[in-house]
N, C-alpha and C positions, 0 to 999 in steps of 0.2 A: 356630393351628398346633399348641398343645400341647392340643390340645381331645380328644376321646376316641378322633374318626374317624382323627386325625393325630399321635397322642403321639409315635413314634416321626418322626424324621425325617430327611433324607437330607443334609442339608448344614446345618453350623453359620452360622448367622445372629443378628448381634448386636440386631438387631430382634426376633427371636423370643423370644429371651431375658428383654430389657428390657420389652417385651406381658405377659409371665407373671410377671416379679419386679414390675412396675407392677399388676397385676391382684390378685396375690397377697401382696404385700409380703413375709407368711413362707412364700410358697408354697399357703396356705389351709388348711396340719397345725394340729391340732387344739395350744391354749393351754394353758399350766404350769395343771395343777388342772381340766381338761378328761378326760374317760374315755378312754383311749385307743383308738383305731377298731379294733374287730379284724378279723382277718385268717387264712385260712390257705392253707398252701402245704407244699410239698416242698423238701426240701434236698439239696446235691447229691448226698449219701450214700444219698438214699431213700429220707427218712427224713418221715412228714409228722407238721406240727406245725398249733395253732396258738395264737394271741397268747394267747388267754385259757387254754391249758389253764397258765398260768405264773401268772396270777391268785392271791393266799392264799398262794405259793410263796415266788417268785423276782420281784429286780425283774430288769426287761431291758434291756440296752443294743441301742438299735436303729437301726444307722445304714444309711444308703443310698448309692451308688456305683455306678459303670462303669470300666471298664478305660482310657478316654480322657478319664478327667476328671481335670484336675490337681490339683484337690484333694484328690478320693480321691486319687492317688498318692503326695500330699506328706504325708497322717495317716494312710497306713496302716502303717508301719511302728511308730507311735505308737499305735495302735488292736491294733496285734498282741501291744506289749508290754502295755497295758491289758487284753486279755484274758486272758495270761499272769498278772497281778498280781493280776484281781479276779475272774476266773470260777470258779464255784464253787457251796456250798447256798447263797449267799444273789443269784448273781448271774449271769443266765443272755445272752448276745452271742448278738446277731443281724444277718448283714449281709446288707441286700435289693439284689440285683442290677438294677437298672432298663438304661432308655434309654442307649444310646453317649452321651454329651455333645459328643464331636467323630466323629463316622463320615468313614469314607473306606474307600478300597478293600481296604483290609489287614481291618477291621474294619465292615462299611458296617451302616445300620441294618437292627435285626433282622427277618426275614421269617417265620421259625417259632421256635419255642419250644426247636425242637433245636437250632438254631443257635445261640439266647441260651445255652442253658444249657454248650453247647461253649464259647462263649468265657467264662462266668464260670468254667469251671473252666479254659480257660486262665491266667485272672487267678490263681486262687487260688494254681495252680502257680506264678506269675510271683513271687506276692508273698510266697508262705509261710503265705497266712492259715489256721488253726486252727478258729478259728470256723465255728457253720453257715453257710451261703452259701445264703440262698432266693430263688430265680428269680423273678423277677415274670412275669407272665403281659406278652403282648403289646401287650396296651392300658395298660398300668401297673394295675393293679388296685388295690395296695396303694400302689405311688409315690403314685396320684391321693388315696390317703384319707388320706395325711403329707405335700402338697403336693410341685410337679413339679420342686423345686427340685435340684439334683445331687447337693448331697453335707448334707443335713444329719442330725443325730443327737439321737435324742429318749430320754433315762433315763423309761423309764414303772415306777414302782412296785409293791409287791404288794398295793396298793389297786385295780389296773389304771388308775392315772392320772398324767397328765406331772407329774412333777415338774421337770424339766429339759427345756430344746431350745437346741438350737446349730443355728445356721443354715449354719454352716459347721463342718464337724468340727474341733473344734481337742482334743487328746488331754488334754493339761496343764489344759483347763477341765472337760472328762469326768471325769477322775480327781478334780480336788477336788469334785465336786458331785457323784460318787459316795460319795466320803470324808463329805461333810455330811449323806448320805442315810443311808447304813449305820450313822452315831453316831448319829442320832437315832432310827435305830429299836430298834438295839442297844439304847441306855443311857435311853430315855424310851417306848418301847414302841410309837412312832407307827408305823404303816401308810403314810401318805401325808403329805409334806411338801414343799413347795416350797422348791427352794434356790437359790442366789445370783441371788435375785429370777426365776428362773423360766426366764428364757433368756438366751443370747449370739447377737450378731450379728455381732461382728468377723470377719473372714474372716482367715487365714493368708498372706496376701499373699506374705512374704518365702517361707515355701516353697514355696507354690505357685507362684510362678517358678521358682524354682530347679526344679521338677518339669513346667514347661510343656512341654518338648518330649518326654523321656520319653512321656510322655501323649498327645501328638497324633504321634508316630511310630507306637504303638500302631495309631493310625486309618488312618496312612498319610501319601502326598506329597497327595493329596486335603484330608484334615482338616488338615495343617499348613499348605496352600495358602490353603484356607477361613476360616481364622484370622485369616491373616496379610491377606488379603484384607480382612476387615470390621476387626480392627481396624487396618487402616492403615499407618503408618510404625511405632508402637510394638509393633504387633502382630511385623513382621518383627523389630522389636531385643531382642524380650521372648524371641520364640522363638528369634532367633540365640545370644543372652545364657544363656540356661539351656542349651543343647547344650552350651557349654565350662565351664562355672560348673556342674552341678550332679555330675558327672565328681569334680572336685576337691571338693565339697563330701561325696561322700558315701566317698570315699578320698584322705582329707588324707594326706601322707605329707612334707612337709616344709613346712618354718617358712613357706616365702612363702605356701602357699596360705592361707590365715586370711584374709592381708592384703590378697591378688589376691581371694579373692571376696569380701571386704566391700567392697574398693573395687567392684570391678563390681557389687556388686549397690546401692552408692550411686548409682555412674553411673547405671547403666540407672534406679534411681526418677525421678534428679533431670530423665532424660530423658523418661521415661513421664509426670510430672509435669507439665512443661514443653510435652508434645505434646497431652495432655488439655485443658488452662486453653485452647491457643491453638484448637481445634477446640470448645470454649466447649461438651463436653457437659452440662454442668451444667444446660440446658436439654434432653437426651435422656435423661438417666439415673435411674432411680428412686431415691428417697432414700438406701437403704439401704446405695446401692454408694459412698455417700460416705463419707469418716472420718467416727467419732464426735465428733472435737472440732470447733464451730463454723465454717466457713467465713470467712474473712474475703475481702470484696470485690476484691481481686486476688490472693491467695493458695489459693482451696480443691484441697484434693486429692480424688484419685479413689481408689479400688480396684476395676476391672475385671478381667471374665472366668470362667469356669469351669472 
């Protein structure tokens, strides 16, 4: 279903998902020390670029997203102040607009190319982003050459090669393995350098709940039904849990909320926790979406969704 005829798709399915994080493990984007795939495209300014004219330059921050992925939602704010901090002559932000992650009626998959690029400049407006915003073409063109994955972010160098990838955008791992990039080239003259071993895979779990429903409201009562549908019992308490919980979380305004959503965001793991082991996906889920720290036989956790 994530294949070329069908990239784009009309209902979120936790099968579809698990098919292409299974098939792909980092989605099939090219490895730390790999050339990075080039690319070009138009941004929503009008402006057309592409990957290599950055080459001997600029290295590039090049992350990818959609309006209903709670990931994107939960590092863009993070991603906004990183390109405030580090954009600049030596460091040039790129965000590729892909595939809806949850569609539904408000937002359903896209059909023309004028309709993706109306709603990534919805997004932009939603979010404040600064950065270019380049549309992907309708079959993912560029998604497919950094793998179909939602949200990850890949530092490519002015070698034109990965030094960095996160397979989930997390902002605080960008920024230091930016920081490791620019002193080595700075203060030892290197071009290309791999840093903090190449990539990250941890996903942002705790905010990307806290941003689950933000994100599939975007898609609509469709995508949040969708959801809630494939994953299950947790699926409804993750996205009931983040409607009141991320409210408080992003306009604290008195001493209890701290406390109110830490406790609820223990609750809801130790429940989400609790619902995974006993529906025993550990036998449907691709490795990746597990924690990194080792499994113990009645104890492993999960980290599901996009």
């Amino acid at each position: 279903m994530f294949g070329f005829h069908c990239y784009n798709y009309e209902n979120f399915r936790t099968e579809t998902l698990m098919k292409d994080a299974a098939h792909h493990r980092f989605g099939g984007g090219p490895e730390a020390g790999e050339r990075a795939p080039d690319f070009e495209g138009r941004t929503l300014d009008g402006d057309k670029l592409k990957l290599s004219d950055f080459r001997g330059d600029r290295n590039v921050v090049l992350t990818f997203g959609s309006s209903t992925c709670p990931f994107t939602a939960a590092s863009i704010v993070g991603l906004n102040q990183l390109y405030e901090d580090f954009s600049g002559e030596d460091v040039e932000f790129l965000f590729v607009y892909v595939r809806e992650a949850h569609p539904g009626e408000k937002r359903p998959a896209h059909q023309t190319w004028e309709d993706k690029v109306e709603v990534a400049e919805t997004f932009r407006d939603e979010e404040g982003v600064e950065m270019p915003i380049v549309v992907d073409d309708l079959n993912g063109k560029v998604h497919r050459k950094y793998g179909t994955l939602p949200n990850p972010t890949y530092i490519i160098d002015t070698s034109g090669r990965v030094a960095f990838r996160a397979l989930w955008t997390r902002p605080r791992v960008i920024a230091k393995a930016l920081e490791v990039l620019l002193e080595a080239q700075q203060e030892r003259g290197e071009d290309h350098v791999i840093v903090l071993d190449g990539e990250d895979t941890k996903a942002p779990m705790t905010y990307a709940m806290l941003h689950t429903h933000r994100a599939l409201e975007r898609g609509g009562e469709q995508a949040i039904q969708d959801f809630r549908e494939e994953m299950g019992r947790a699926g409804w308490a993750l996205d009931a849990a983040s409607s009141v919980v991320e409210p408080v979380a992003l306009n604290p305004g008195k001493a209890f909320a701290g406390a109110a959503m830490a406790g609820g965001m223990i609750a809801g793991g130790l429940y989400l926790g609790r619902y995974l082991r006993h529906q025993r996906l550990n036998n449907r889920l691709p490795n990746f979406f597990r924690t990194s720290k080792p499994a113990k036989k009645d104890e492993s956790e999960y980290a599901v969704g996009i």
